[in-house]
C-alpha positions in Angstrom: 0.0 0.0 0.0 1.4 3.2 -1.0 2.0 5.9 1.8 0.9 9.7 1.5 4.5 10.1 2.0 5.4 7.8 -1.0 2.8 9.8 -3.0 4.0 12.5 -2.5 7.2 11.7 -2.9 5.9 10.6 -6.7 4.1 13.7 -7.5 7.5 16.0 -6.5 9.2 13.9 -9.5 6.6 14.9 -11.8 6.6 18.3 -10.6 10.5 18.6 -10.9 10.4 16.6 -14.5 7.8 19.1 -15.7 9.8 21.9 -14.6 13.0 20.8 -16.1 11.3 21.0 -19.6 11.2 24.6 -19.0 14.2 25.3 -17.6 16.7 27.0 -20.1 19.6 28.3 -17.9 22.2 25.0 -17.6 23.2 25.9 -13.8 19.0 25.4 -12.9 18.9 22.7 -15.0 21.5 20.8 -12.8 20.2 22.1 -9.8 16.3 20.7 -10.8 17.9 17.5 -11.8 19.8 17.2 -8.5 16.6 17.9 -6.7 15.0 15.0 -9.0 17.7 12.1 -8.1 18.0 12.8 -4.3 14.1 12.0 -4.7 14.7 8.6 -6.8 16.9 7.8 -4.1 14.5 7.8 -1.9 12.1 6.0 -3.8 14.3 3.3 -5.0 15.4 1.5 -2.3 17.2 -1.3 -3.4 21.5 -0.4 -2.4 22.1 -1.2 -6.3 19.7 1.4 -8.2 20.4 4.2 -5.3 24.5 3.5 -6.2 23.4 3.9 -10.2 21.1 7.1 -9.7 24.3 8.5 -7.9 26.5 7.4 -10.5 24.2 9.1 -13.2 23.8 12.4 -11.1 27.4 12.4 -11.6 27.9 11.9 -15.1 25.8 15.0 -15.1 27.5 16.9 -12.6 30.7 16.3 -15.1 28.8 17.4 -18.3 28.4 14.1 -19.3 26.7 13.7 -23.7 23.6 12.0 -20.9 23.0 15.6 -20.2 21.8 16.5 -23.6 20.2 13.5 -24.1 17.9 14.5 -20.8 17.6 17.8 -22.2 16.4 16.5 -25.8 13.8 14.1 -24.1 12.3 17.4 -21.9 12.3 19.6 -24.2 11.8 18.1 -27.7 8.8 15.7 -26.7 5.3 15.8 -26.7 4.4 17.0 -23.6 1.9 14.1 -23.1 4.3 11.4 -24.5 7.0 12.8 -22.4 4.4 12.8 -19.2 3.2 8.9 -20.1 7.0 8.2 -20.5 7.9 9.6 -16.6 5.6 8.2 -15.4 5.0 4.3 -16.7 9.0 4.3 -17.0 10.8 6.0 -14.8 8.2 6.5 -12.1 6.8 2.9 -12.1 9.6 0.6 -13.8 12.2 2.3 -12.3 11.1 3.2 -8.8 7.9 1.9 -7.5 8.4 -1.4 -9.5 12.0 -1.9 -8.2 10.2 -1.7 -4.7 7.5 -4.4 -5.7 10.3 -6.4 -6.7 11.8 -6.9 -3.9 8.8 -7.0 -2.0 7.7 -9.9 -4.2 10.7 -12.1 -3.9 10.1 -11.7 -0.1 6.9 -13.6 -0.6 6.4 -17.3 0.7 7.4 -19.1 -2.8 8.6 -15.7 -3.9 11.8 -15.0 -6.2 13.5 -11.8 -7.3 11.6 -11.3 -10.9 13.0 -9.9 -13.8 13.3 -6.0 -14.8 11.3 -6.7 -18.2 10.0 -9.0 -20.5 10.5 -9.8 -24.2 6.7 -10.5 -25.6 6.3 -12.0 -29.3 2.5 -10.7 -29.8 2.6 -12.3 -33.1 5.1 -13.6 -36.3 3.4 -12.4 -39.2 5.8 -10.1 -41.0 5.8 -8.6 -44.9 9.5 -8.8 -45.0 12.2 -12.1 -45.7 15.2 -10.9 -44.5 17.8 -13.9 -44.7 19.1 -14.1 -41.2 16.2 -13.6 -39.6 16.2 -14.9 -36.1 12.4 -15.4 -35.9 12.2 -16.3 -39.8 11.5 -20.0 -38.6 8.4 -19.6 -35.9 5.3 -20.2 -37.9 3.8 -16.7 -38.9 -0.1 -18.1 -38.0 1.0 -18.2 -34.1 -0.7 -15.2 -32.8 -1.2 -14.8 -28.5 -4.8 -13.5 -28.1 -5.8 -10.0 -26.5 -6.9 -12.0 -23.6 -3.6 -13.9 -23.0 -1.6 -10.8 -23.3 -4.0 -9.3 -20.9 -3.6 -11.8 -18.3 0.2 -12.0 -19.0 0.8 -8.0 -18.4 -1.4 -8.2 -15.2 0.6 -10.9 -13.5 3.8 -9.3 -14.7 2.5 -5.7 -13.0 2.1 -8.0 -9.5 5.8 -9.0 -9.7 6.4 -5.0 -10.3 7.6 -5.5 -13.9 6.1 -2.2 -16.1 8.9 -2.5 -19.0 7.5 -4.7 -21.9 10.1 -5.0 -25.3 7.4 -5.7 -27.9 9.4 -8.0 -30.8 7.9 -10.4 -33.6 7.2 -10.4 -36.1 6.1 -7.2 -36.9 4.4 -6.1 -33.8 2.1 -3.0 -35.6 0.9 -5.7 -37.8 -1.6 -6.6 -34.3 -4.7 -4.2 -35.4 -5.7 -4.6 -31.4 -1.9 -3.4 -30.2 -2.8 -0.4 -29.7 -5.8 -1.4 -27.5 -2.9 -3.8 -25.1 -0.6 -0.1 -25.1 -3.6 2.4 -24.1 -5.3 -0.5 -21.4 -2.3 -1.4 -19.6 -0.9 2.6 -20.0 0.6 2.2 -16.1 3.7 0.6 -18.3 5.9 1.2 -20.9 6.4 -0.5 -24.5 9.6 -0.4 -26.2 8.3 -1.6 -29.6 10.9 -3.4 -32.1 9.4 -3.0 -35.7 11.2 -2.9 -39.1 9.2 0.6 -39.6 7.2 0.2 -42.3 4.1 0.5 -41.6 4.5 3.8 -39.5 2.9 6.6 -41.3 0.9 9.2 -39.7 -1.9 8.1 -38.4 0.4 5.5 -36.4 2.5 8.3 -35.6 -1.0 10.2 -34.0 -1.7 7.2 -32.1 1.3 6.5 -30.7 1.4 10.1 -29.3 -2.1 9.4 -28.0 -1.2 6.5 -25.9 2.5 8.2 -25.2 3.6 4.3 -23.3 5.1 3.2 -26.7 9.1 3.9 -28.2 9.7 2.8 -31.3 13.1 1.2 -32.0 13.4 1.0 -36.0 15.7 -2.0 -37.3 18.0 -0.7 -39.5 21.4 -2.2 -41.4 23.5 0.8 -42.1 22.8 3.0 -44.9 20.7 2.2 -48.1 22.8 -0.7 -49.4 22.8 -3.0 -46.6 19.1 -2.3 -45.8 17.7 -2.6 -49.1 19.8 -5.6 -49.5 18.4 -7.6 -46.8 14.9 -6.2 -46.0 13.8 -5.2 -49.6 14.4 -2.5 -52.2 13.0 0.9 -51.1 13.1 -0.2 -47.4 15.6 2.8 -46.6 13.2 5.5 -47.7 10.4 3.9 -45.7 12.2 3.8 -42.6 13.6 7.3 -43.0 10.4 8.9 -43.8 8.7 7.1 -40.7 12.1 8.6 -38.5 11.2 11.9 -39.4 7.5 11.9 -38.9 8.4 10.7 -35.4 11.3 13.5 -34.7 9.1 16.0 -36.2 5.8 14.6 -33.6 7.5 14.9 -31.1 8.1 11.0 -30.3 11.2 9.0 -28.1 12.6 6.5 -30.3 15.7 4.7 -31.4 16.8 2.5 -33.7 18.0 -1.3 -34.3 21.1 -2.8 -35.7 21.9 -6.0 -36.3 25.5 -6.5 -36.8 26.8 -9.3 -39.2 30.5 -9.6 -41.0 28.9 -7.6 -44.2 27.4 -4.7 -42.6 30.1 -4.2 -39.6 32.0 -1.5 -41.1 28.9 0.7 -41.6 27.0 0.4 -38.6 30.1 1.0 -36.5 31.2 4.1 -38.2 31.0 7.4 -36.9 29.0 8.4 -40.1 26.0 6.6 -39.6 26.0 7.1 -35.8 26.4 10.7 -36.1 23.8 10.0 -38.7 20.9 8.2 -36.7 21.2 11.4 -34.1 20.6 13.6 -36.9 17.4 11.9 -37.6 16.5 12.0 -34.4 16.9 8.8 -32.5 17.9 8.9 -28.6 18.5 5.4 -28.2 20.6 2.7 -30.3 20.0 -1.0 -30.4 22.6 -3.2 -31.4 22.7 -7.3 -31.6 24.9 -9.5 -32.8 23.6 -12.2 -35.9 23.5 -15.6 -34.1 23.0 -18.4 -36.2 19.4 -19.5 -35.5 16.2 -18.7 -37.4 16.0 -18.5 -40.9 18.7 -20.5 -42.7 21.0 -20.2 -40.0 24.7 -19.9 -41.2 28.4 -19.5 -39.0 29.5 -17.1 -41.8 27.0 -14.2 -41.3 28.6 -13.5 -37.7 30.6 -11.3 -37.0 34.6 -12.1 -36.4 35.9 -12.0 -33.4 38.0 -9.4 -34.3 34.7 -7.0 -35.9 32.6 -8.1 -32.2 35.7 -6.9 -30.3 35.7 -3.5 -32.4 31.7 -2.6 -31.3 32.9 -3.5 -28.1 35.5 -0.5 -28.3 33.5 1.2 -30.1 30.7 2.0 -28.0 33.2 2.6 -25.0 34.0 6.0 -27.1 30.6 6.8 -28.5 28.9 6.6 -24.5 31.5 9.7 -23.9 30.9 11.5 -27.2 27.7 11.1 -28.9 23.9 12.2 -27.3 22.4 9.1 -27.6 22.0 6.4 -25.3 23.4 3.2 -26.3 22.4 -0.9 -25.5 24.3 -3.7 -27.0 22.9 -7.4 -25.9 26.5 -9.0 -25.8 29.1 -6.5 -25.1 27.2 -4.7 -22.2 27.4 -8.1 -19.9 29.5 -5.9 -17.2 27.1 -3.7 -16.8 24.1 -6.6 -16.3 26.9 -8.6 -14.5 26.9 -11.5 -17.1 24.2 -13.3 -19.0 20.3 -11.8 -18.9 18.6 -14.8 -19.7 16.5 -17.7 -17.7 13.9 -14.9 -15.8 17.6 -13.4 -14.3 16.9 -9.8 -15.9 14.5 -11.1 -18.6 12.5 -13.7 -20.8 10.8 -14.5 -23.8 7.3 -15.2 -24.5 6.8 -16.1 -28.5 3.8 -15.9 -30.0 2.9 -19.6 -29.1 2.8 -18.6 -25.6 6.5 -20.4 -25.1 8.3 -19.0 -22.3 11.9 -19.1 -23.9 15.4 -18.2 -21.4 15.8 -15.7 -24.2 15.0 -14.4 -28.0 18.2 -15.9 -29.3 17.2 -19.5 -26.8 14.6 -21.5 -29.0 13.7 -23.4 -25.9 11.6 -23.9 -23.8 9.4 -26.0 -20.8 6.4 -23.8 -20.2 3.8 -22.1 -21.7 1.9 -19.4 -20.8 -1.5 -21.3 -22.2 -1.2 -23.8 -19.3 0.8 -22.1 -16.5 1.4 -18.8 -14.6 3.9 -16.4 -15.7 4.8 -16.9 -12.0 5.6 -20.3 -12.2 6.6 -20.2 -15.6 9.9 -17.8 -14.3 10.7 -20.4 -11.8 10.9 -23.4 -13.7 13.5 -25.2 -12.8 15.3 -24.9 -15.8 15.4 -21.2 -15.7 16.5 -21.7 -12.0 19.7 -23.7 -13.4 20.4 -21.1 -16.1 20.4 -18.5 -13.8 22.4 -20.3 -11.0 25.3 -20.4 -13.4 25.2 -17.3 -14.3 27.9 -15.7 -14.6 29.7 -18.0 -16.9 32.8 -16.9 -16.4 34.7 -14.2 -14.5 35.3 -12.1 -18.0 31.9 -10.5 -18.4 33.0 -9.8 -21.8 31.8 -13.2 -22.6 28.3 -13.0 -20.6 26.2 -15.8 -23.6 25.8 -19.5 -23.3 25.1 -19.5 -27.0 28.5 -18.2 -28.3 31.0 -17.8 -25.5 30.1 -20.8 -23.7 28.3 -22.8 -26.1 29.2 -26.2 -23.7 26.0 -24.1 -21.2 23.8 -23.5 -23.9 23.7 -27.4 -25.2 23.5 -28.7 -21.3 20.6 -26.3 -21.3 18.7 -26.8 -24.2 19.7 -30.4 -24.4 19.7 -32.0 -20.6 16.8 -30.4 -18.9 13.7 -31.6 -20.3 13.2 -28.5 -22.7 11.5 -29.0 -26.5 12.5 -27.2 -29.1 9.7 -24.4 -30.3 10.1 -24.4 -34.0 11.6 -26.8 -36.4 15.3 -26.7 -36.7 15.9 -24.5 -34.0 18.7 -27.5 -32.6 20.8 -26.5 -35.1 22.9 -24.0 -32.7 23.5 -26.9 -30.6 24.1 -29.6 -33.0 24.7 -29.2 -36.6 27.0 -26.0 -35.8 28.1 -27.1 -32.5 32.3 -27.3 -33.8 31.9 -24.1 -35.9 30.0 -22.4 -32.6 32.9 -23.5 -30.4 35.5 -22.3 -32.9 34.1 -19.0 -32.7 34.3 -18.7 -28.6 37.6 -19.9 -28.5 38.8 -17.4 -31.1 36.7 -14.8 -29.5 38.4 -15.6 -26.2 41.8 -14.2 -27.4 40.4 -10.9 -27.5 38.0 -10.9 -24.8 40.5 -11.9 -22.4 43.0 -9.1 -23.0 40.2 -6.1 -22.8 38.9 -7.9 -19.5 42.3 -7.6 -17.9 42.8 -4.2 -18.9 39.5 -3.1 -17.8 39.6 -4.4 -14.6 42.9 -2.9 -14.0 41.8 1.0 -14.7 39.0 -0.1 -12.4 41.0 -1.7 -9.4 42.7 1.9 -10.3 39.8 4.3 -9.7 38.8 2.5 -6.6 35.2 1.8 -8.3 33.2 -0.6 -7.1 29.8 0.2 -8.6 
């Protein structure tokens, strides 16, 4: 139950938020921001978010690109999708559902839940890229309004109100837009390939305000047209500026494979995707499952090791906030799948350790999302996790493939789509080559991290 203290403790953050959009002198700016963490401290009262909110107020404190990137979302944004934004996200995920967390796990029966989930609302899609890691799920799987319902009410008990939205193409649903505006206490980060936003999408994703786009993306025109279809480019950067010029948070997607490397970890198209307007960047590494799954669309070691650097130097330079699914393992402390810091549900209602794990020993249609994160295999993912000391190396798909077979292969799982064993059979050697090379670099950049850390004395 939520104290008149803890209210108005809530409503202060809104207040202060609101205020900062108006704010144009840089020395009131701090000062309102300063006035907003020491509040999220007190909200958030788990020892690990209160260390981060610090560390962030910081970053600020030292002019940090983060602080233009807080300034762009104030002051650039709708003023309702900004509002909807504060509150689902950084009001609800953030604070209040940090507390339910813990709360939850504290429950007879209870367990620490994940941050978010990964929900598959359906696999129809108009595109064939080659690659695709869903390409193999049959596109007539489709979870009902009702399932999804029932699935986002349970996760809001556990205090999860961050759902990644995937496929598929998720705007294909005609009813996700009802899911988004009934359940608008959360927030939606929506993966899509973009092209079907045009402006009456745009309108109705300002009129819920809980939804980001994250546009996928492959460089410049070449490589997109080349895997998602000719003309593809131009659809995705006319739907990027109809959402800059509405007003609307989004980002955008990149997959990165050995033909597209050079491009997507360029300055170019970086400094590119800010001028269209994106605030957050996606990227992912191909992993050989899906559609026609092949060793010799992966990056090399040597190209994975270069995003790694690479986005080292773009956090300190560029105004746009960045995620990477592999090479950001120290900052989740190692692998995210298994209900740790997330899951999968595909569109069959298969609760999968993760998007890239085509696994999987419950689903949703005949078990609760509750017991469904604390099967026990997800409890024996998660109580190896971490892998390994070097959290440079956080997967059990490609940096310890030996985990991912055990997984998939020794605990009673079935596979949820044809071929989807191929990871851990067919490419098992070819898999294991590519750790081991991987290794030579990983190794090296751990060792040198950890010494400027031991250096600075941090231990956040």
């Amino acid at each position: 139950m939520k104290t008149n203290s803890h209210r108005l403790e809530v409503y202060a953050i809104n207040f202060l938020m609101a205020s900062l959009a108006s704010i144009s002198n840089d020395k009131l700016f701090k000062l309102t921001y300063r006035s907003v963490a020491k509040l999220a401290e007190k909200l958030a009262k788990r020892d690990y978010y209160v260390r981060r909110i610090r560390w962030i107020r910081e970053l600020f404190d030292q002019g940090h690109p983060s602080l233009e990137i807080t300034k762009k979302i104030l002051k650039t944004l709708n003023p309702h999708h900004r509002k909807t934004i504060i509150q689902s996200y950084v009001i609800n995920q953030l604070l209040v559902g940090t507390n339910k967390r813990k709360a939850f796990a504290r429950e007879p029966g209870g367990f620490y839940p994940p941050g978010f989930l990964v929900l598959s609302p359906t696999m129809r899609c108009n595109l064939n890229c080659f690659g695709c890691y869903a390409g193999s799920y049959q596109q007539k799987e489709e979870l009902s309004f009702e399932t999804i319902d029932r699935i986002l009410n349970e996760a809001k008990e556990m205090g999860i109100y961050f759902i990644t939205v995937s496929g598929g193409e998720p705007f294909f649903r005609k009813d996700i837009f009802d899911v988004f505006r009934k359940h608008n206490d959360m927030s939606f980060l929506v993966y899509t390939h973009g092209g079907l936003i045009d402006e009456k999408m745009v309108e109705k994703i300002i009129s819920v305000g809980n939804v980001l786009p994250s546009i996928s993306i492959e460089g410049f025109k070449e490589y997109t047209d080349k895997r998602r279809g000719n003309g593809h480019f131009d659809r995705v950067m006319a739907a990027m500026d109809m959402l800059q010029q509405a007003g609307v948070l989004f980002g955008y997607s990149a997959t990165q494979t050995r033909e597209n490397h050079d491009t997507i970890t360029s300055d170019e198209f970086v400094d590119f995707m800010v001028d269209k307007g994106c605030l957050l960047g996606c990227y992912f590494m191909y992993v050989p499952v899906g559609r026609d799954p092949k060793t010799e669309l992966m990056p090399t070691p040597a190209q994975r090791d270069h995003l790694r650097a690479s986005l080292g130097r773009w956090r300190n330079s560029k105004p746009i906030l960045f995620i990477d699914f592999w090479n950001d393992g120290p900052v989740v402390h190692g692998c995210m799948s298994g209900g740790r810091k997330y899951a999968h549900i595909n569109a069959k209602g298969d609760v999968e350790p993760c998007v890239f794990c085509h696994f999987a020993t419950h689903n949703v249609h005949n078990t609760s999302l509750k017991e469904a994160l604390n099967s026990p295999l997800f409890q024996a993912i998660k109580g190896k996790i971490p892998y390994d000391d070097n959290l440079y190396r956080p997967c059990m798909l490609v940096d310890h493939p030996e985990i991912g077979r055990e997984m998939a292969l020794n605990h009673g799982a079935y596979f949820t789509h044809e071929g989807a064993e191929v990871i851990f059979t067919k490419l098992a050697e070819e898999i294991d080559q590519f750790a081991h090379s991987y290794k030579t670099f990983a190794d090296p950049a751990w060792q040198k991290q950890s010494q400027s850390k031991q250096s600075r004395g941090d231990k956040t």
